[in-house]
C-alpha positions as CSV (number, residue, x, y, z in Angstrom):
1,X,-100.5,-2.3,-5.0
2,X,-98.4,0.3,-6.1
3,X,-97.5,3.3,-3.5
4,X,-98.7,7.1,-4.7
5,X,-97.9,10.0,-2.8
6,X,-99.2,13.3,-3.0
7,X,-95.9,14.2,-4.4
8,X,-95.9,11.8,-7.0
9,X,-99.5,12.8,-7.6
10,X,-98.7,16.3,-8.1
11,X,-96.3,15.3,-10.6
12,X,-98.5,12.9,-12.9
13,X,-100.7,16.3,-13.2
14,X,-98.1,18.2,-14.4
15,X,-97.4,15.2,-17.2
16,X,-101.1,15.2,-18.1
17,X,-101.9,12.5,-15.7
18,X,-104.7,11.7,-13.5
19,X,-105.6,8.8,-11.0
20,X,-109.0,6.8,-11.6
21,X,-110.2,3.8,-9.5
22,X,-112.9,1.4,-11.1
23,X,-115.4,2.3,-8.7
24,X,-115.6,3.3,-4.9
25,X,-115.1,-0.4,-3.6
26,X,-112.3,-1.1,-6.1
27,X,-109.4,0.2,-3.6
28,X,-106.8,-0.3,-6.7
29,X,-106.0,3.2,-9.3
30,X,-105.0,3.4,-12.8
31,X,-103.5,6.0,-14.2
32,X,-105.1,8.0,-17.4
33,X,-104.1,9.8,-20.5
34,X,-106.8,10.7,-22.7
35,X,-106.5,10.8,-26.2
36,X,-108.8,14.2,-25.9
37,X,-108.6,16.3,-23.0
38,X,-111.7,18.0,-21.6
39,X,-111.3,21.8,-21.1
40,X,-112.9,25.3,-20.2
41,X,-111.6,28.0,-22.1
42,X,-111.0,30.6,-19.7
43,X,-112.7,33.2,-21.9
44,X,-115.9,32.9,-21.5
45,X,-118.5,30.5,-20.1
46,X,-121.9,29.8,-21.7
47,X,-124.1,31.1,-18.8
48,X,-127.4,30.8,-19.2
49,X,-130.7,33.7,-18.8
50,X,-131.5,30.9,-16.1
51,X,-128.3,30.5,-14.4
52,X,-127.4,34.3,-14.0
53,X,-130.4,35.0,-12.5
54,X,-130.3,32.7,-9.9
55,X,-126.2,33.9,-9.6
56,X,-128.1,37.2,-9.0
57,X,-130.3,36.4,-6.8
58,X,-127.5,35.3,-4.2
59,X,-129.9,31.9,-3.8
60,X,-126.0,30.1,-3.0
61,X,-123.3,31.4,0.3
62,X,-120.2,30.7,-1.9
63,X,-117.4,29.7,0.1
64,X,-114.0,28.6,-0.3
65,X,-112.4,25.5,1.4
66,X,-114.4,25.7,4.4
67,X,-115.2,21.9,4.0
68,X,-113.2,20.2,1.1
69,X,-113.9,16.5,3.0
70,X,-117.2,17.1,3.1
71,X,-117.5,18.3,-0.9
72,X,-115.5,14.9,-1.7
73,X,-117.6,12.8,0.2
74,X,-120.9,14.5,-1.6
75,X,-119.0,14.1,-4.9
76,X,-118.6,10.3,-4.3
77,X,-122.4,9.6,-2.8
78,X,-124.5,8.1,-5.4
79,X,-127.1,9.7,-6.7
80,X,-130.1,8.9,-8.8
81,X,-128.7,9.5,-12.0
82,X,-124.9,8.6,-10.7
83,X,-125.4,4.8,-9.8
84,X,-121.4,4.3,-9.8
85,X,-118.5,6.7,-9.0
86,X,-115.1,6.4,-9.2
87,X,-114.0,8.3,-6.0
88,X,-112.7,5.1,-3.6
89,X,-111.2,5.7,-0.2
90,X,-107.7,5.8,-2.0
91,X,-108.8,8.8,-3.8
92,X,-110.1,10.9,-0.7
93,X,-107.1,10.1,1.3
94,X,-104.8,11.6,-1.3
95,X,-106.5,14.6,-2.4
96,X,-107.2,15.3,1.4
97,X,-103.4,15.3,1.7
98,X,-103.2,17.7,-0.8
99,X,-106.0,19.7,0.9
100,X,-103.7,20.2,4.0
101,X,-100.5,20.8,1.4
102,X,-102.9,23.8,0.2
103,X,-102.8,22.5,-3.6
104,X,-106.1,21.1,-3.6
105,X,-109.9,23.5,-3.2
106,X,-113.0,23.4,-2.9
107,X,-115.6,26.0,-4.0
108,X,-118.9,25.3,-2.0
109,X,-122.4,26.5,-2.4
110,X,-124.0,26.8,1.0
111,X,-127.9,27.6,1.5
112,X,-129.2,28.6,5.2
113,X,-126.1,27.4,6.2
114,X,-126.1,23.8,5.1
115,X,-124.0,22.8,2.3
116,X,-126.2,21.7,-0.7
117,X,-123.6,22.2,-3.8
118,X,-119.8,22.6,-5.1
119,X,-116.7,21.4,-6.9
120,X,-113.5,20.7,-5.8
121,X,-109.9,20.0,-7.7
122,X,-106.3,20.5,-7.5
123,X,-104.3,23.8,-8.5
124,X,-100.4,23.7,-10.0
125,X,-99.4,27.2,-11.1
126,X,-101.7,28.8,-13.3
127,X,-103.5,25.3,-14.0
128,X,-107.0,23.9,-11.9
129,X,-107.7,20.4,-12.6
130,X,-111.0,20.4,-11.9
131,X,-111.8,16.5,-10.5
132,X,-115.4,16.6,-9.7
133,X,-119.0,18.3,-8.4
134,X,-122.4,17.7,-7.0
135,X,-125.6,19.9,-6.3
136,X,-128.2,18.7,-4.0
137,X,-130.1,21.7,-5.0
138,X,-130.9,23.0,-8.4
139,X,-127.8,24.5,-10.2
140,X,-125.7,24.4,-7.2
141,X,-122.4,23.1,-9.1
142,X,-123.4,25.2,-12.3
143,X,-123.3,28.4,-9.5
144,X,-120.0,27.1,-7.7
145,X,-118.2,26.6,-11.5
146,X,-119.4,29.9,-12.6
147,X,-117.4,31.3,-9.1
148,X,-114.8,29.2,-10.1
149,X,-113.8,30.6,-13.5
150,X,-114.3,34.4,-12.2
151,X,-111.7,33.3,-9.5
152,X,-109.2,32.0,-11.7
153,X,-109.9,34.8,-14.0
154,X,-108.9,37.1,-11.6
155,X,-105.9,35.0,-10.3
156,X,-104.8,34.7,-13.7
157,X,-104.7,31.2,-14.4
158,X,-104.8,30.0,-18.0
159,X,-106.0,26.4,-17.7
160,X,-109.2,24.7,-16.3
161,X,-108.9,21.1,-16.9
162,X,-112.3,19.3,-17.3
163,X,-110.4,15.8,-17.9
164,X,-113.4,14.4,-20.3
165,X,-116.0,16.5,-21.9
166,X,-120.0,15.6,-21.5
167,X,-123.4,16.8,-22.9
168,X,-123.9,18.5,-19.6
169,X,-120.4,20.0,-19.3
170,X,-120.4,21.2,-23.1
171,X,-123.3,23.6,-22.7
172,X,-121.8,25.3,-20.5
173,X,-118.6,25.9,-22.4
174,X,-116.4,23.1,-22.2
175,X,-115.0,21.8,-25.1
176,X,-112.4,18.8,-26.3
177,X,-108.8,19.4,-27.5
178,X,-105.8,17.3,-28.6
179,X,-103.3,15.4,-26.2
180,X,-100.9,17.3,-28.0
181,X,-102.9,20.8,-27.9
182,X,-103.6,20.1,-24.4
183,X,-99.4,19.3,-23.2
184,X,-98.7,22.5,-24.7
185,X,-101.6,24.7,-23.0
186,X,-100.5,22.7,-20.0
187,X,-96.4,23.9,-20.0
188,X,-97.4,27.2,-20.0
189,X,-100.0,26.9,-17.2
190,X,-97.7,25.2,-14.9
191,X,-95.2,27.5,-15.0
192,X,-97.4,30.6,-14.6
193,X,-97.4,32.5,-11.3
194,X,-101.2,32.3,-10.7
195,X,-103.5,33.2,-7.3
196,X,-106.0,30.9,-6.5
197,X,-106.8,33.7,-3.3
198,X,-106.6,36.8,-5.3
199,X,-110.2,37.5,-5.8
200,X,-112.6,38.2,-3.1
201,X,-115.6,39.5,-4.9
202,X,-117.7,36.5,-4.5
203,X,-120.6,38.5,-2.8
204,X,-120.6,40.8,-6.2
205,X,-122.9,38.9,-8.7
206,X,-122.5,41.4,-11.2
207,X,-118.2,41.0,-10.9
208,X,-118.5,37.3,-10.8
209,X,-120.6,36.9,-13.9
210,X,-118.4,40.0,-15.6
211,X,-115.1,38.2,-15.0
212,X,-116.6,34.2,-16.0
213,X,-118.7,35.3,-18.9
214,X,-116.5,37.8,-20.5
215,X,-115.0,37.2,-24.0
């Protein structure tokens, strides 16, 4: 079984790489290079009437890597319509690691102060690779991606990797690109000096659906 470090982790993002395992009890990764890349434009998501009410009616605490072990562990529980996931023990120790090296967040959606929603991924320079999310209330992750892209709005970051695109994902914006579209977005974003802790308006609905569903 080949060694990966954090470091060497790091680096495979910045080449377009990413880690998968087969499934949870599959302890061996593989590395992956789609042909398309899922993104999120960062100019604009497709919020719904639905969703920005319920961003308006505060429904969600939003906070920020208050409990990134416990979003990964949520992410990798199987749900009714999850029956397999690809987060293995491998996979949480590494992105924990880079947790504690501060190049890996989590956005969380907490309700009467239990966490029931969020997202978590890593963050190189003006780039988040978003790696995956969970709601165990309605349109918990949809709230806590919406947080997201004001965030990085506001940071000034200029990439939001979604690594494949879906049905679910597309409607709210996402959409596919070329490996070779995707390399070139991702130079720039790399080297951009972006902060992921720049914006603290998460308790402003009106500025977080402003900066994520502006054109």
């Amino acid at each position: 079984m080949s060694t990966i470090t954090p470091q060497i982790l790091l680096k495979a993002y910045a080449a377009g790489i990413f880690p998968m395992a087969e499934s949870a009890e599959d302890n061996a990764l593989y590395w992956v290079e789609p042909e398309e890349r899922g993104i999120f434009p960062l100019n604009g998501l497709h919020i719904s009437h639905s969703l920005r009410k319920r961003i308006r009616q505060r429904r969600f605490d939003i906070r920020i890597d208050t409990a990134f072990t416990d979003v990964m562990a949520a992410c990798a529980e199987r749900m009714p319509d999850r029956r397999t996931t690809w987060i293995n023990q491998r996979i949480k120790s590494l992105y924990g690691q880079l947790y504690r090296m501060g190049c890996c967040h989590s956005v969380e959606c907490w309700q009467r102060n239990q966490l029931v929603g969020g997202l978590y991924g890593v963050r190189i320079g003006g780039a988040f690779f978003g790696e995956s999310m969970y709601s165990r209330e309605t349109d918990a992750s949809k709230v806590a991606l919406v947080h997201l892209v004001a965030r990085l709005r506001a940071g000034g970051f200029i990439l939001l990797d979604a690594q494949f695109t879906t049905p679910h994902l597309e409607s709210l914006g996402a959409r596919s690109i070329s490996r070779a579209e995707y390399h070139q977005l991702l130079e720039r974003a790399i080297e951009q000096d972006a902060e992921f802790f720049k914006f603290q308006g998460d308790r402003d609905p009106e500025l977080v659906l402003r900066l994520a569903g502006e054109k």
